[in-house]
C-alpha positions in Angstrom: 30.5 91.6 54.9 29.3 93.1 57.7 29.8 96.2 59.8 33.2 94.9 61.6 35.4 97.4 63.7 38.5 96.4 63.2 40.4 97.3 66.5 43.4 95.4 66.3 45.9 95.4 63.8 45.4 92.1 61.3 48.2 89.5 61.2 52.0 91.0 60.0 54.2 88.2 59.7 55.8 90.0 57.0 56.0 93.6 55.6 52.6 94.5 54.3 54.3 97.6 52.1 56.1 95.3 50.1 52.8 93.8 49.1 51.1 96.7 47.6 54.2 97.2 45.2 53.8 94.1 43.7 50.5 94.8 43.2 51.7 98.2 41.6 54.0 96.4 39.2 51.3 94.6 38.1 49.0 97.2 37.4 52.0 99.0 35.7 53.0 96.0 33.5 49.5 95.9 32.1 49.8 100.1 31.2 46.6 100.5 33.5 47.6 103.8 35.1 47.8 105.7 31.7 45.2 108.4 31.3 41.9 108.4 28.6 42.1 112.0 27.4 40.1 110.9 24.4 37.5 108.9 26.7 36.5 111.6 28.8 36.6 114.5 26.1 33.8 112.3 24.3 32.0 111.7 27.5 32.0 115.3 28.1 30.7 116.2 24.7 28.3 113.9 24.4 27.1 114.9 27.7 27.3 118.5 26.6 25.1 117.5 23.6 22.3 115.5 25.6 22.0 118.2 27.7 21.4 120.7 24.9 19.3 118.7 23.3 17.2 118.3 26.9 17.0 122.0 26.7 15.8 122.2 23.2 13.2 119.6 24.1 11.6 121.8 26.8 11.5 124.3 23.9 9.6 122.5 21.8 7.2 120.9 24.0 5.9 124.3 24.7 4.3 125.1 28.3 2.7 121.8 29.1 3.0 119.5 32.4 4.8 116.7 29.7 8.1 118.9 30.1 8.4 117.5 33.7 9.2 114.1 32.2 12.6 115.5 30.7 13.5 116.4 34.6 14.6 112.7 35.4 16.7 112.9 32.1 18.2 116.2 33.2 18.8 114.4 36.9 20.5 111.7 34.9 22.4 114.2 33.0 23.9 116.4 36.0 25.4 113.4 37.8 26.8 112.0 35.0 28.9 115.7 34.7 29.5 114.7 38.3 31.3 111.7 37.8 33.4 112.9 35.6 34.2 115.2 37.9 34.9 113.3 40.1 37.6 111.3 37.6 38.6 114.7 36.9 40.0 115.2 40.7 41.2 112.7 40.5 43.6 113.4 37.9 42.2 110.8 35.8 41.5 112.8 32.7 44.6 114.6 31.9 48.3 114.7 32.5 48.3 118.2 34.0 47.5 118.4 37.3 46.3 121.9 36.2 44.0 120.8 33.4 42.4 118.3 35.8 41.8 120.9 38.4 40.3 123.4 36.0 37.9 121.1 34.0 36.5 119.7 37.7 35.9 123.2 38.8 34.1 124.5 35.5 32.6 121.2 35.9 31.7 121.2 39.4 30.5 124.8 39.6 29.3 126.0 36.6 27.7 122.7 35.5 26.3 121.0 38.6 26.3 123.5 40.9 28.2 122.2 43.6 32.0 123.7 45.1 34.4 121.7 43.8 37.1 123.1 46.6 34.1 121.8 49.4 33.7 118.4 47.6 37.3 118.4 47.3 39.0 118.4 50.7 36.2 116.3 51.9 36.7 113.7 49.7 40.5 114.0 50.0 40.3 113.2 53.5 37.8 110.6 52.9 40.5 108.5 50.8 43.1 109.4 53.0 41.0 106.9 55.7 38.1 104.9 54.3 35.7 104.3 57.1 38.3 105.7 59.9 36.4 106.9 63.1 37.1 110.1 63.8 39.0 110.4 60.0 36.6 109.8 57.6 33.9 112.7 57.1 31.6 110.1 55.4 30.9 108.3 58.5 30.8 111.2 60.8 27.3 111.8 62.3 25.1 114.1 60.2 21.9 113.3 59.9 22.4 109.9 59.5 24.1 108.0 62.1 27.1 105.6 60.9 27.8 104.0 64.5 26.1 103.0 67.6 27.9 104.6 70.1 26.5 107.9 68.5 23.2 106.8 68.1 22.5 105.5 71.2 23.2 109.2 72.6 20.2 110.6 70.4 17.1 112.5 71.6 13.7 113.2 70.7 13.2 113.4 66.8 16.7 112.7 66.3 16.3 109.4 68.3 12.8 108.8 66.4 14.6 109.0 62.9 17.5 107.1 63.7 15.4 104.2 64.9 14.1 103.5 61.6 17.0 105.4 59.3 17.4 102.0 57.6 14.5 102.4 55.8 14.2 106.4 55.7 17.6 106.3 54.1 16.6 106.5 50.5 13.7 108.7 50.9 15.8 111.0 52.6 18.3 110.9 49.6 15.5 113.5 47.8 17.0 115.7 49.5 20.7 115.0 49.4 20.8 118.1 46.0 19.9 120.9 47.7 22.5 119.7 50.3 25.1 119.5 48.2 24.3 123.2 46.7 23.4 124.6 50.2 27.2 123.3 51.4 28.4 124.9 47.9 27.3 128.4 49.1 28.5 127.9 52.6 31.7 127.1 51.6 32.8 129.5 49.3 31.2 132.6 51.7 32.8 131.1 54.7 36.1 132.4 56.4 38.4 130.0 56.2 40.9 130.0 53.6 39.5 129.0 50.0 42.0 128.7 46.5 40.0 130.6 43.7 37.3 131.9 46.1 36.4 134.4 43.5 36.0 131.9 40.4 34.0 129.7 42.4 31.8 132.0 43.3 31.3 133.3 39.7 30.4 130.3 38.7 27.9 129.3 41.5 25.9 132.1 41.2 26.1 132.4 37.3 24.7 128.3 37.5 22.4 128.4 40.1 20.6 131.7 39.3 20.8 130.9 35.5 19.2 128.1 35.9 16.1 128.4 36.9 15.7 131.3 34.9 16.4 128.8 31.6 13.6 127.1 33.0 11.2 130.3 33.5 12.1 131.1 30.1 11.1 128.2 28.8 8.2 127.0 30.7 5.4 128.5 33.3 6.8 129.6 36.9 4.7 126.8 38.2 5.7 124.1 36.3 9.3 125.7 36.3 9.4 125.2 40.1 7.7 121.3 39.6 10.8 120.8 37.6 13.2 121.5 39.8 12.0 120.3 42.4 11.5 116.7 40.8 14.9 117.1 39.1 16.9 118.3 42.7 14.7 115.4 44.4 15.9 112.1 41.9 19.6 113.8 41.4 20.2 113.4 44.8 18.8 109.6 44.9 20.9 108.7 42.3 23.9 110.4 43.7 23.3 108.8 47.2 22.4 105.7 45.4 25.8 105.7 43.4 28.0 106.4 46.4 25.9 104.5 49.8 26.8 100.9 48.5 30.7 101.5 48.1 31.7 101.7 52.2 28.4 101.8 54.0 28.0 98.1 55.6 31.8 97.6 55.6 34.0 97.2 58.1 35.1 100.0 60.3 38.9 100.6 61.4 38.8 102.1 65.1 40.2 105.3 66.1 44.2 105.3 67.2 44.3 101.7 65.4 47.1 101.6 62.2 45.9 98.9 59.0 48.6 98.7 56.0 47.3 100.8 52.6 46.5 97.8 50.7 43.6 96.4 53.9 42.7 99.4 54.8 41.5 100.2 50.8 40.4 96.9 50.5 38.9 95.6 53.4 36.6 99.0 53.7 35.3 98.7 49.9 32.8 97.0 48.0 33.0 96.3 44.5 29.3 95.9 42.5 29.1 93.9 39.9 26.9 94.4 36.4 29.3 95.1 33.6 29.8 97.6 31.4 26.2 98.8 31.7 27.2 99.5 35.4 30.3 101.3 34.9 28.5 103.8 32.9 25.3 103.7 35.4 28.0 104.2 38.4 30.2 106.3 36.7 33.3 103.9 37.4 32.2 103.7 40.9 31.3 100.0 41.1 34.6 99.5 41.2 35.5 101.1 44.3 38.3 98.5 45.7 40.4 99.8 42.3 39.7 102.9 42.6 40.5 103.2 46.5 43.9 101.7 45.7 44.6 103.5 42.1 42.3 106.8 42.4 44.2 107.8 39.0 43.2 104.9 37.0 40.7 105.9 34.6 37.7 104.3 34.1 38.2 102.4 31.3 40.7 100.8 32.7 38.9 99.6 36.1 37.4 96.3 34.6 40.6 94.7 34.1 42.7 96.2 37.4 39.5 94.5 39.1 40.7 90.9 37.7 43.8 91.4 38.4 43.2 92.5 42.5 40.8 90.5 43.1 43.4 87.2 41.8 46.1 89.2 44.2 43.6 89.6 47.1 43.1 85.7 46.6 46.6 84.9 46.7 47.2 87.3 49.7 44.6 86.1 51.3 43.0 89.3 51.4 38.8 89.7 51.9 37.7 91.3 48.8 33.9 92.3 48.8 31.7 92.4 45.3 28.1 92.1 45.6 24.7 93.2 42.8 23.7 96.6 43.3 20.5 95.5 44.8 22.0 93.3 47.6 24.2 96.2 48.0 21.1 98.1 48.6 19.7 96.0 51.4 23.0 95.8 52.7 23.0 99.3 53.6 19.6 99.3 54.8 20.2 96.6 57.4 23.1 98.5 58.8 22.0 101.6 59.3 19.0 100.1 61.1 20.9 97.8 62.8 23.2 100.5 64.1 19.4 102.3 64.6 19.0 99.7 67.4 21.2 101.9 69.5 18.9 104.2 69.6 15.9 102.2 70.6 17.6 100.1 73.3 21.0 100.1 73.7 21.4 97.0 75.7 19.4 95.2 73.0 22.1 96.0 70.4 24.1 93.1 69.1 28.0 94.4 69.7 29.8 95.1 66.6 31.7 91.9 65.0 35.2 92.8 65.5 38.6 91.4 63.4 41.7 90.9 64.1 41.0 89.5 67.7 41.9 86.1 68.8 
């Protein structure tokens, strides 16, 4: 589907509330919404014990270039902990609200080495209003432009990037780790008001400085600093590259304009297909329609909410989006350069498709 604004409210012969609670009942009726406590506490160990045994294998190898091969696997490793920490915010995990929060901030924080209170309100606001403008913080202008009136307004190497950020876009995800740990720090030592300031920044500091000194213990400074480097660089692709195909390329809902829950979820998603080898890969994320409409659901339960919404969607009439991961890819590429146009030429830009017009 392509980059759509949706300015206009879609068709409402009937009440379009009524229609997500029979979707609920559904879900319900099938026990879908019940949490995985014992999926996710062997996820976690056997996370916990790949990534000891990573550490051990850098022991063994000895001080030798051959220990920047296990920095992909440690990449591999850390967003793995960060999906479930995301499913872990999400309350996916546990029944307490309480145990959730805790295990995503240990997680978060002590683990990855992001804030889980800066990750947390921006992804709040991010379900709150999938591809919104004005709403949504992950289409907001960064360095990466999301929309052509934006784009068009850029200047000098901020107009030379833009132009070709279709294609820059997964280069420039090498760098997407130390972002995520540079708005870690910022967050917890900024002023505004911050729930377990102290903890957070305990654990921060205890991760992100005992890190690298695991790896100085265990290999040469210089081959210490190759191996973070390479492991910051591919964690931060395959973040990007696990989160980029589920909104980017989807329709946009325009600023002021009101969409029922169950289109505004749906229309702005994209599921990816590839089984249960995805699910792991994507960390339940390739099934982003589900998850937008039933962020509690745990992951093992996605596969078969997905049959069921998609046969709703059908009924309803409903658009519902699932491509392969690498048609995803070259989805997102396209739209970012096609919203790059702006910069180049605005009058050469093709105008946005829009729904909901006659």
């Amino acid at each position: 589907m392509s980059n759509a604004v949706i300015d206009h409210p879609l068709p409402r012969p009937h009440s379009y509330t009524s229609e997500f609670a029979e979707l609920l009942t559904r879900i319900k009726d099938e026990g879908l919404l019940a949490r995985s406590r014992t999926y996710y506490i062997t996820l976690i160990v056997i996370l916990s014990l790949s990534l000891l045994a990573t550490l051990t294998g850098m022991y063994f190898l000895g001080n030798t270039w051959i220990q920047i091969a296990l920095a992909p696997v440690m990449a591999v490793i850390m967003t793995q902990f960060s999906f479930v920490t995301h499913e872990a915010a999400h309350r996916q995990v546990f029944s307490s609200g309480k145990a959730n929060d805790n295990t995503a901030r240990i997680l978060a924080n002590a683990v990855v080495g992001i804030s889980y209170s800066w990750w947390m309100g921006k992804h709040t606001r991010h379900h709150a209003n999938p591809n919104t403008v004005g709403k949504d913080p992950d289409i907001e202008s960064d360095f990466i432009m999301f929309q052509e009136e934006k784009a068009a307004k850029t200047s000098g190497f901020t107009k030379a990037f833009v132009k070709r950020q279709g294609w820059l876009f997964f280069p420039i995800l090498t760098l997407e780790g130390l972002n995520l740990h540079v708005q870690a720090f910022r967050r917890v030592f900024s002023k505004e008001p911050l729930k377990h300031r102290g903890t957070e920044i305990t654990l921060l500091l205890a991760r992100n400085i005992g890190y690298p000194l695991i790896l100085l213990a265990l290999m040469p400074w210089y081959i210490a600093a190759v191996f973070l480097v390479v492991h910051m660089a591919l964690f931060g692709v395959y973040m990007g590259a696990s989160f980029a195909p589920n909104h980017k390329g989807m329709p946009q809902i325009a600023a002021g304009i009101k969409v029922d829950f169950l289109r505004r979820q749906v229309l702005t998603s994209r599921n990816i297909r590839g089984g249960l080898f995805m699910d792991h890969f994507m960390g339940g994320l390739n099934y982003q329609v589900e998850h937008h409409l039933f962020p509690s659901m745990a992951r093992p339960k996605l596969a078969k909410a997905a049959r069921i919404v998609r046969e709703f969607c059908a009924e309803k009439k409903i658009a519902y989006t699932e491509t392969g991961l690498f048609q995803s890819y070259g989805i997102v590429v396209a739209y970012l350069n096609r919203v790059g146009l702006a910069a180049r030429d605005p009058f050469d830009c093709p105008p946005a498709q829009v729904l909901g017009r006659a």
